[in-house]
C-alpha positions in Angstrom: 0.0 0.0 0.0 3.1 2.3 0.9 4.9 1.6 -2.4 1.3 2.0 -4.4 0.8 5.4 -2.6 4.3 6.6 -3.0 3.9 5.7 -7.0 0.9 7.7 -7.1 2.3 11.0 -5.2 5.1 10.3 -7.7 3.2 10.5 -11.0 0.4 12.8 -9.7 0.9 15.3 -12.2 0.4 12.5 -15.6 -2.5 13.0 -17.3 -4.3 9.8 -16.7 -3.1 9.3 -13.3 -4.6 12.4 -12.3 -7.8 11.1 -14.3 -8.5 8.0 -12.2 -7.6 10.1 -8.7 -9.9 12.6 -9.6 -13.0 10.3 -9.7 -15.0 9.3 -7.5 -14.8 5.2 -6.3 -17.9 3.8 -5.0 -19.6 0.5 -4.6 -21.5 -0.8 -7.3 -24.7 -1.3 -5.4 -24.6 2.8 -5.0 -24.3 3.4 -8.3 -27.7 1.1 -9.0 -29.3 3.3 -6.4 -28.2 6.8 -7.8 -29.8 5.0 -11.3 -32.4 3.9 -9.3 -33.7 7.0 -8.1 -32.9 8.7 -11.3 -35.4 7.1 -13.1 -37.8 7.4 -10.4 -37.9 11.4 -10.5 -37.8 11.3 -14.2 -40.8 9.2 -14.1 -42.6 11.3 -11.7 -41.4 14.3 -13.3 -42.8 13.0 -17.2 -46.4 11.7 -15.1 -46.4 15.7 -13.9 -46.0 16.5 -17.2 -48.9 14.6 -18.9 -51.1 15.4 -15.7 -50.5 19.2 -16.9 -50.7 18.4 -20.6 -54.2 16.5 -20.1 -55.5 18.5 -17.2 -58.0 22.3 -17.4 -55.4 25.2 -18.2 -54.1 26.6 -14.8 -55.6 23.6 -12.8 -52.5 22.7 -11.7 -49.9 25.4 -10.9 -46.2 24.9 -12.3 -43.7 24.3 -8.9 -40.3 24.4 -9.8 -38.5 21.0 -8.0 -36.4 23.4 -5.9 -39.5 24.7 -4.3 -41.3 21.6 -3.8 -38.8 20.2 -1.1 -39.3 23.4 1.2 -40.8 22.3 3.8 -41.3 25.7 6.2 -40.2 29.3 5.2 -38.6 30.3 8.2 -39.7 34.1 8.9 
């Protein structure tokens, strides 16, 4: 691990050494869940969507997704 380490302080500066350090490692069963929940809010976000598109004209308000996980306004 020493030697491994030492090698990459060494060569920090090559381009695709400094590639791979750059990213991010994570388990594979965290990536399925950040796909996961991707496709989940896409989903809900193209059901919206058709709700609006099918739905009386200003039935349902537009609220942008920034605003829709506020849960108090603090005064």
């Amino acid at each position: 691990m020493n030697y491994n380490q030492k090698l990459k302080e060494k060569f920090q500066f090559h381009p695709q050494i400094r590639r791979i350090a750059q990213h991010r490692h994570l388990p594979k069963s965290i990536y399925g869940q950040i796909k996961e929940q991707r496709i989940m809010r896409e989903a809900r976000r193209r059901k919206e969507l058709n709700r609006r598109k099918h739905s009386k004209p200003g039935s349902m308000p537009f609220v942008p997704e920034r605003r829709k996980h506020i849960v108090a306004v603090v005064k």
